[in-house]
N, C-alpha and C positions, 0 to 999 in steps of 0.2 A: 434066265432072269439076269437082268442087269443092274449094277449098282450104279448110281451117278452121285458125282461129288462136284459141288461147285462152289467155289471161292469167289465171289462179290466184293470187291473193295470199292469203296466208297472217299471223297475225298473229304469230305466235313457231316457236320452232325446233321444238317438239314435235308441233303442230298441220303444220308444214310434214313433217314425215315422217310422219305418218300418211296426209295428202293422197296424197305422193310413193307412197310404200309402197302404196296403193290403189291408183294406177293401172295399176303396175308389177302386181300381182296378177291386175287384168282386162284388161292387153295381150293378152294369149297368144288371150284368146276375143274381145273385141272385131275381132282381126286376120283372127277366120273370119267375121265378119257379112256378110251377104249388102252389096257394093257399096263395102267398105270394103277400100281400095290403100293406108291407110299409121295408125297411130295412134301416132306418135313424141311422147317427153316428155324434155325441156331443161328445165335450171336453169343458172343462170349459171355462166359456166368460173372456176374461184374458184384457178386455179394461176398466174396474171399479173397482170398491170396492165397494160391497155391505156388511150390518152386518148382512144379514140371507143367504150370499151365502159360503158355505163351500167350499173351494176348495179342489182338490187332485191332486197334482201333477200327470203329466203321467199316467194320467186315461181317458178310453174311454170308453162312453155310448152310447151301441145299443139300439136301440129302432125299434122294430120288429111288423109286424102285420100278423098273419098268419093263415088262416080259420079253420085248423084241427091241433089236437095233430098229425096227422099222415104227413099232410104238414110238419110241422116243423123238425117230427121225417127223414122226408126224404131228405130236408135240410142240416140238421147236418151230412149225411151221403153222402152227393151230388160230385160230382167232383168240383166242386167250392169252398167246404167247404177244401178237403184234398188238393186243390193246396193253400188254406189260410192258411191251420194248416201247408204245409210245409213251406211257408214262412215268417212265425213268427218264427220258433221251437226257441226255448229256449229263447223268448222275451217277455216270456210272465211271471209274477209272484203268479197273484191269478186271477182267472174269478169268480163271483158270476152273478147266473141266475134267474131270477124272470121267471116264468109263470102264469100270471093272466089273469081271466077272466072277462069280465063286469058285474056287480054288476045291476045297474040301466040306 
């Protein structure tokens, strides 16, 4: 089983809810994909202040569960994924991807 961690930065507030809006539209099909156990989407809890919580403006965290490198690689290549990458194009500013595995 694979964990996936993906960092979305977003350049302004508009761009950041189209992103958000997107993913939330392809949760529902993404969650039937052959191999795929979780595709959850976080944005900073923006009702506190905490001093060990870092915010980042217009950033979104996926958090992904997916049983094979080959699930995931098939995924990223799915109809679901190119109707998302069309719907973001140019809202999007850096993505960084974790792939981890369970340790213990």
């Amino acid at each position: 089983m694979l964990t996936v961690v993906a960092e979305i930065l977003c350049a302004e507030e508009t761009n950041f809810v189209r992103v958000l809006e997107s993913f939330k539209k392809i949760r529902p099909r993404v969650l039937q994909e052959a191999g795929c156990y979780g595709y959850d989407i976080y944005i900073d809890d923006l009702s506190g202040e905490s001093a060990m919580q870092a915010k980042v403006p217009y950033s979104i965290i996926m958090y992904e569960k997916w049983e094979t490198r080959q699930d995931l690689e098939t995924h990223m290549h799915s109809v679901n994924m190119k109707a998302h990458q069309e719907a973001i194009q140019g809202a999007v500013l850096q993505v960084q991807v974790r792939i981890l595995e369970q340790v213990v």
